[in-house]
N, CA, C and O atoms as a DFTB+ gen file, in Angstrom:
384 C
 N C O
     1  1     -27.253     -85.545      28.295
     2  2     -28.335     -86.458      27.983
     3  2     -27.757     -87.842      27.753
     4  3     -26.626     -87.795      27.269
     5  1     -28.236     -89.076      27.974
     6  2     -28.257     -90.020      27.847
     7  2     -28.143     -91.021      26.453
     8  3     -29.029     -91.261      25.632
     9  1     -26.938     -91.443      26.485
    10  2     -27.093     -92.078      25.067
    11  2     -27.442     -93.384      24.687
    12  3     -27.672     -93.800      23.552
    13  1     -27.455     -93.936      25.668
    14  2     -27.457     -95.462      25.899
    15  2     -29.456     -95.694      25.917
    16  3     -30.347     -95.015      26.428
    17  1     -29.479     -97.206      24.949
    18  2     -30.853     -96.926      25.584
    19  2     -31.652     -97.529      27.033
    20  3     -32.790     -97.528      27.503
    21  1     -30.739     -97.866      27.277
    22  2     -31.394     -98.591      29.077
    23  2     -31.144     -97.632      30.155
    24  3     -31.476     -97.810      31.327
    25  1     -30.337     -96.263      29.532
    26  2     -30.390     -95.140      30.764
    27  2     -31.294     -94.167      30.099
    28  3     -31.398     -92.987      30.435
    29  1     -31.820     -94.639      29.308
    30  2     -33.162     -92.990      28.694
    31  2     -34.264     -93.815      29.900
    32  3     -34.892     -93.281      30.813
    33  1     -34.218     -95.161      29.540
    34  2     -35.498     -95.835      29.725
    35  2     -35.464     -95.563      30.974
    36  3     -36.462     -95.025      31.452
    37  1     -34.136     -95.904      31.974
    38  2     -34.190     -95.695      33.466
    39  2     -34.563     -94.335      34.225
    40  3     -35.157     -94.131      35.283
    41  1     -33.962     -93.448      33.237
    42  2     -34.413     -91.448      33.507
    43  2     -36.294     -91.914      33.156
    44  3     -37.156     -91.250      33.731
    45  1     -36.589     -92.727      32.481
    46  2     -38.268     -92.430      32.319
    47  2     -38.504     -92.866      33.630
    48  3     -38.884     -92.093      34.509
    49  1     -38.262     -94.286      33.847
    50  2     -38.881     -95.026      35.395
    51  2     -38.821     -94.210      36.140
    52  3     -39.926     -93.880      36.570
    53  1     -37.732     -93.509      36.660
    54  2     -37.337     -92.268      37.636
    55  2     -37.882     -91.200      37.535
    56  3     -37.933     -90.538      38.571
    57  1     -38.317     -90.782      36.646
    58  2     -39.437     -89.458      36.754
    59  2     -40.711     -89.918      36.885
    60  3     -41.471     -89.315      37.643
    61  1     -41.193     -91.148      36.113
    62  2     -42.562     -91.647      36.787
    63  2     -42.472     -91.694      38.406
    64  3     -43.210     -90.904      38.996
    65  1     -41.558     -92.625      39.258
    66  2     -41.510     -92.868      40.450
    67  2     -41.558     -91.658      41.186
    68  3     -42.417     -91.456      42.044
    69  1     -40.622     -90.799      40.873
    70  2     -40.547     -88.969      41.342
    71  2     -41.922     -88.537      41.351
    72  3     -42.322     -87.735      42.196
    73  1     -42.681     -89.031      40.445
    74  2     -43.636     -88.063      40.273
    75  2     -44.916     -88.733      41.350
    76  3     -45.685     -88.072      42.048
    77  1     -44.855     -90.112      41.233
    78  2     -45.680     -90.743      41.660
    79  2     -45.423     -90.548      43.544
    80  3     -46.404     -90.166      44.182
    81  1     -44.268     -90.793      44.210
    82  2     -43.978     -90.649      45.015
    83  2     -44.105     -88.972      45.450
    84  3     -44.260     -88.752      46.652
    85  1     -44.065     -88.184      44.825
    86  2     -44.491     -86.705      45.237
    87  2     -45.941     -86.784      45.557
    88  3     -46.391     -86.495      46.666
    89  1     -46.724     -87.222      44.460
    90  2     -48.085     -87.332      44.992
    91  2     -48.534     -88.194      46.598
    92  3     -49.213     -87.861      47.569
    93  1     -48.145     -88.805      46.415
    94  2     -48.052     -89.688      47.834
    95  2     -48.329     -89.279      48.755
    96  3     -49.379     -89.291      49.398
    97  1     -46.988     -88.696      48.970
    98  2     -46.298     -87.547      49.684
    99  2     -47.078     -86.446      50.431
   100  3     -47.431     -86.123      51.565
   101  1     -47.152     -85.994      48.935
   102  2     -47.923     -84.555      49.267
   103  2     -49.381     -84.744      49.645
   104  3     -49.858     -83.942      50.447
   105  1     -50.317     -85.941      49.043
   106  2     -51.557     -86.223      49.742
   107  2     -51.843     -86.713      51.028
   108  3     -52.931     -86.555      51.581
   109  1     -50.715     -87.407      51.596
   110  2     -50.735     -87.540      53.045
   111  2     -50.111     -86.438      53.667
   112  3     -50.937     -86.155      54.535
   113  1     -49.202     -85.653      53.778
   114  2     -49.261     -84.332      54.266
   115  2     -50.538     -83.757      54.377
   116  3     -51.027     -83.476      55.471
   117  1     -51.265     -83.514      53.004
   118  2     -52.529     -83.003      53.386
   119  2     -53.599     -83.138      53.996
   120  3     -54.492     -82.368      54.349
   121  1     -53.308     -84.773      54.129
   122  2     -54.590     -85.152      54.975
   123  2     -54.342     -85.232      56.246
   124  3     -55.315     -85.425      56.975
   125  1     -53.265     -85.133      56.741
   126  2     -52.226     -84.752      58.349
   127  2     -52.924     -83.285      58.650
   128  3     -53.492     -83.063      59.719
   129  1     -52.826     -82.361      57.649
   130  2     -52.989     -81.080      57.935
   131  2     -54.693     -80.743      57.939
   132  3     -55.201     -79.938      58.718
   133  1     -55.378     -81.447      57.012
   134  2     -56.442     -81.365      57.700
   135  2     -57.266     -81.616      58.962
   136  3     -58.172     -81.023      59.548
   137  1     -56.358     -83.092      59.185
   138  2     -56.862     -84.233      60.529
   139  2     -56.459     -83.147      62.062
   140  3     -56.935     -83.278      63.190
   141  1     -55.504     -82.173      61.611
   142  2     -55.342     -81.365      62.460
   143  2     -56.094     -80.128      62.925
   144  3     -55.935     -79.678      64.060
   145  1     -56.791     -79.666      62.167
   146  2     -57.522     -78.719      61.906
   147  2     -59.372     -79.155      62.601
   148  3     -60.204     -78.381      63.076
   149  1     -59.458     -80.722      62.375
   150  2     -60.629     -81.194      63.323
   151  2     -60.840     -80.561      64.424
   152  3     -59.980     -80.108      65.179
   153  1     -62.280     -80.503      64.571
   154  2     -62.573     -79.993      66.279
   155  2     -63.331     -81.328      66.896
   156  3     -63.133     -81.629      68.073
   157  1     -64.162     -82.076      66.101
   158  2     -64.881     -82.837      66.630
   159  2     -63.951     -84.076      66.506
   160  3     -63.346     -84.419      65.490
   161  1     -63.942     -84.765      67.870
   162  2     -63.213     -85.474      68.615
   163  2     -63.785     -86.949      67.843
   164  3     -62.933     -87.838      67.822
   165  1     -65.108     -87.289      67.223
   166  2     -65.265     -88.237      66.913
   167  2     -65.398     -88.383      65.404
   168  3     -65.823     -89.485      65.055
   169  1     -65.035     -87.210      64.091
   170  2     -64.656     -87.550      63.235
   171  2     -62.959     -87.321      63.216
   172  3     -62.258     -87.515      62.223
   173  1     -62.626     -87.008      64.128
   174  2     -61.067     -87.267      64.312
   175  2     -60.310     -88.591      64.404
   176  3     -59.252     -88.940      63.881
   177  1     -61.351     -89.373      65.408
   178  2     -61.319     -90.584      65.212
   179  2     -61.726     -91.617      63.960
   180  3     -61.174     -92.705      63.790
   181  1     -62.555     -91.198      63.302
   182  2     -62.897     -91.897      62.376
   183  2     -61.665     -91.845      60.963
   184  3     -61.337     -92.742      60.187
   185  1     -61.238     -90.511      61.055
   186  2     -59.870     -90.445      60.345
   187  2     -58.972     -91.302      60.492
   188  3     -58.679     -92.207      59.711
   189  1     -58.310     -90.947      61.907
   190  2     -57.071     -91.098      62.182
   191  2     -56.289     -92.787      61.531
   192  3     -55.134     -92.845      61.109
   193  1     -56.991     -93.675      61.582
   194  2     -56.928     -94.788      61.466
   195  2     -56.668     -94.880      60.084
   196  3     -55.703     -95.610      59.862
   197  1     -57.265     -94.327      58.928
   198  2     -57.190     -94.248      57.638
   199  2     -55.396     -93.247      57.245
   200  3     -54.757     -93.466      56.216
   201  1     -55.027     -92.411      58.139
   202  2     -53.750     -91.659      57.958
   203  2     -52.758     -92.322      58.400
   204  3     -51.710     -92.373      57.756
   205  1     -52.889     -92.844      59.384
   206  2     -51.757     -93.949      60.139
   207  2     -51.478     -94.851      59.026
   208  3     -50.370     -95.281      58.705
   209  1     -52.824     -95.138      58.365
   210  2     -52.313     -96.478      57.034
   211  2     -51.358     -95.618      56.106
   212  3     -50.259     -96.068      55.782
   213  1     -51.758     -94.485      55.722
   214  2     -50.992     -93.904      54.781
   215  2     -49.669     -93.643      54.595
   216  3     -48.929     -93.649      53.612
   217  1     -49.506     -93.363      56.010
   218  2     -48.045     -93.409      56.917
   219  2     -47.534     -94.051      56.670
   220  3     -46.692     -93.813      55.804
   221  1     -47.660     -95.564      57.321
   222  2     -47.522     -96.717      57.394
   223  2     -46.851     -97.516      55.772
   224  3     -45.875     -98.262      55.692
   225  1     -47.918     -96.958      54.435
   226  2     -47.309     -97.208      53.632
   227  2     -46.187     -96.473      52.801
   228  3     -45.327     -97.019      52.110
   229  1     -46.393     -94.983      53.031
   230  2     -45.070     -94.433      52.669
   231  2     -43.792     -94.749      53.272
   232  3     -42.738     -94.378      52.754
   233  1     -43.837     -95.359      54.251
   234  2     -42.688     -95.869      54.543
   235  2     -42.198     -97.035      54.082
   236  3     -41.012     -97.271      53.855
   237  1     -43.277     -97.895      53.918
   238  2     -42.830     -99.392      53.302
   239  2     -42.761     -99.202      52.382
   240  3     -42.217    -100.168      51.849
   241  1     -43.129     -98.004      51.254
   242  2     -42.414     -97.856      49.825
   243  2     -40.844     -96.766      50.094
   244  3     -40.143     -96.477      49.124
   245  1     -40.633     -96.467      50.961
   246  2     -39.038     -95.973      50.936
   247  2     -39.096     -94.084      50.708
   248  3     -38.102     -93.367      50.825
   249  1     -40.861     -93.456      50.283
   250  2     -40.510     -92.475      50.227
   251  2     -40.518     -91.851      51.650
   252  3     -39.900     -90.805      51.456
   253  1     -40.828     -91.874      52.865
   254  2     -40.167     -91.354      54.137
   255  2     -40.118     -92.608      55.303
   256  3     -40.863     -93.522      55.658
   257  1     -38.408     -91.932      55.772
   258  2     -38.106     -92.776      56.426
   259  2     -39.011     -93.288      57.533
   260  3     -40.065     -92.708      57.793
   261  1     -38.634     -94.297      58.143
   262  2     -39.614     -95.270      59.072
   263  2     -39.493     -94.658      60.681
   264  3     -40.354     -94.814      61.547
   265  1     -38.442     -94.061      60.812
   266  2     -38.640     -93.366      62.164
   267  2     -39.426     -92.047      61.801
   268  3     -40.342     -91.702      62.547
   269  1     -39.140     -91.362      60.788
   270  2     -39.743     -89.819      60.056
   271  2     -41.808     -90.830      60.493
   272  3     -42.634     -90.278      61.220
   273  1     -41.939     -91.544      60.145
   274  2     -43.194     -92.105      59.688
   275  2     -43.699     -92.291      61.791
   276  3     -44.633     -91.719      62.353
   277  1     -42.949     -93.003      62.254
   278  2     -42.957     -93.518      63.903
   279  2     -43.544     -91.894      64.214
   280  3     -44.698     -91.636      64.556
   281  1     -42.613     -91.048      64.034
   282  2     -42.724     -89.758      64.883
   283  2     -44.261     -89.283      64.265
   284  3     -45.098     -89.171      65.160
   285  1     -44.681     -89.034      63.106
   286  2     -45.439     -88.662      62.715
   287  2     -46.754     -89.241      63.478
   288  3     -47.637     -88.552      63.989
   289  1     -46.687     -90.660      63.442
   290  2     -48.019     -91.287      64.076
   291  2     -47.771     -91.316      65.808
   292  3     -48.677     -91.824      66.468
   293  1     -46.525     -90.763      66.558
   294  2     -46.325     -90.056      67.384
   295  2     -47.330     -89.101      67.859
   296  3     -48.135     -89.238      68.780
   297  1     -47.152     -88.155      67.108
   298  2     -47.411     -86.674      67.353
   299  2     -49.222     -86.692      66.975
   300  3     -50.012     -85.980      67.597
   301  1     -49.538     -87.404      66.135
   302  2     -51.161     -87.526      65.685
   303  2     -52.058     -88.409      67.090
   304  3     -53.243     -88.306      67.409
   305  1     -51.337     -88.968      67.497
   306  2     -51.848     -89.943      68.441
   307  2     -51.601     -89.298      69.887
   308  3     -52.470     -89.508      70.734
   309  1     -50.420     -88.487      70.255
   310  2     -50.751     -87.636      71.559
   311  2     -51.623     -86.006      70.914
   312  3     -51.519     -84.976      71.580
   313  1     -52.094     -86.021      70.135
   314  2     -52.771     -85.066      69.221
   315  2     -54.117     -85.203      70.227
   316  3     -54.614     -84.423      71.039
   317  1     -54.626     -87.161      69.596
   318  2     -55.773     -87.654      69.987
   319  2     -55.927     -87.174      71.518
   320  3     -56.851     -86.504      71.981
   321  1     -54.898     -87.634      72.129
   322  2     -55.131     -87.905      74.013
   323  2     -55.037     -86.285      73.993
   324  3     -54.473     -86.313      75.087
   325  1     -55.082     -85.245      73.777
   326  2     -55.197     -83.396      73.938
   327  2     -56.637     -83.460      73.495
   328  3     -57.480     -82.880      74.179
   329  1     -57.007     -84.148      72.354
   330  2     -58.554     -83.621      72.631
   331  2     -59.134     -84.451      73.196
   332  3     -60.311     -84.134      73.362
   333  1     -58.882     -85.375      73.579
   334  2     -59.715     -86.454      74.342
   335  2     -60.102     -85.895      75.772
   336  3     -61.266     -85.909      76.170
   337  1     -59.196     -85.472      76.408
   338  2     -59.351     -84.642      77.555
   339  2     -59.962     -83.364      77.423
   340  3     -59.970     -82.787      76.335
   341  1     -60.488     -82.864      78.475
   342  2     -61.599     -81.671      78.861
   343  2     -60.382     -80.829      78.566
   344  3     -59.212     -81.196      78.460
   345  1     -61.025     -79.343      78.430
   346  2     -60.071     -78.198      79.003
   347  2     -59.787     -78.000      80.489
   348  3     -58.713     -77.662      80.988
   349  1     -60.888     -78.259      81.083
   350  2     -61.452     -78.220      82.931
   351  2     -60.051     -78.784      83.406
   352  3     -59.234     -78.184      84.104
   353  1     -59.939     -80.112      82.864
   354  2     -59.074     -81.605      83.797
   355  2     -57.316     -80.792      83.428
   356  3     -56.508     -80.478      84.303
   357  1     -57.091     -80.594      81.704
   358  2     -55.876     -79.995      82.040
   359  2     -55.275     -78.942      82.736
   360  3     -54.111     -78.813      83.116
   361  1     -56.850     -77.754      82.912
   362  2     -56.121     -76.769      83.609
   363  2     -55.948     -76.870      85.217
   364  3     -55.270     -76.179      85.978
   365  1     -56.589     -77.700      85.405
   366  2     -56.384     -78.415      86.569
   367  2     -55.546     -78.869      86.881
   368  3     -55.202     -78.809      88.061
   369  1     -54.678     -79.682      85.729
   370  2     -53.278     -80.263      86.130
   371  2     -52.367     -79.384      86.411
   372  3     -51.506     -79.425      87.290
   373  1     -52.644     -78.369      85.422
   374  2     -51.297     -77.035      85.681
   375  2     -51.202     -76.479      86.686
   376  3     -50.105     -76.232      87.187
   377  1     -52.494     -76.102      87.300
   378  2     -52.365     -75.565      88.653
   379  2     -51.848     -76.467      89.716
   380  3     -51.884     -75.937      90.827
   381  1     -51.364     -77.716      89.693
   382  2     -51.556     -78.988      90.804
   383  2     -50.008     -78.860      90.680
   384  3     -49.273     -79.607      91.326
């Protein structure tokens, strides 16, 4: 334990930030995992734009990295262009 008092105080900042940054975290995960779970193509859209921000700011606060954050709005956005398209047109491509 800490004897000094500017390293008790710094173990407090650091478990607030820990804690605060878990929440973050873990609420944009969840709202990734729901946005995935959409069927309708136009409240998917109405999301997506609101998760990208979320993204966007967990990275500019340092809790995930900025390429970790790139890939993420990656994968949500060729997400979009899979349902945007018919089933008809892709199975069409496969056979071609």
């Amino acid at each position: 334990m800490a004897n000094h008092s500017a390293t008790k105080k710094d173990i407090r900042q650091a478990t607030k930030r820990r804690d605060r940054n878990r929440y973050y975290g873990k609420t944009t995960r969840n709202a990734i995992r729901e946005l995935k779970i959409v069927e309708d193509q136009k409240v998917y859209d109405e999301k997506l734009p609101n998760i990208m921000s979320q993204i966007d700011k967990l990275a500019k606060r340092g809790i995930i990295h900025k390429n970790k954050a790139a890939n993420l709005k990656s994968k949500l956005a060729k997400h979009t262009a899979v349902k945007a398209t018919p089933a008809k047109a892709t199975a069409t491509k496969a056979k071609a």
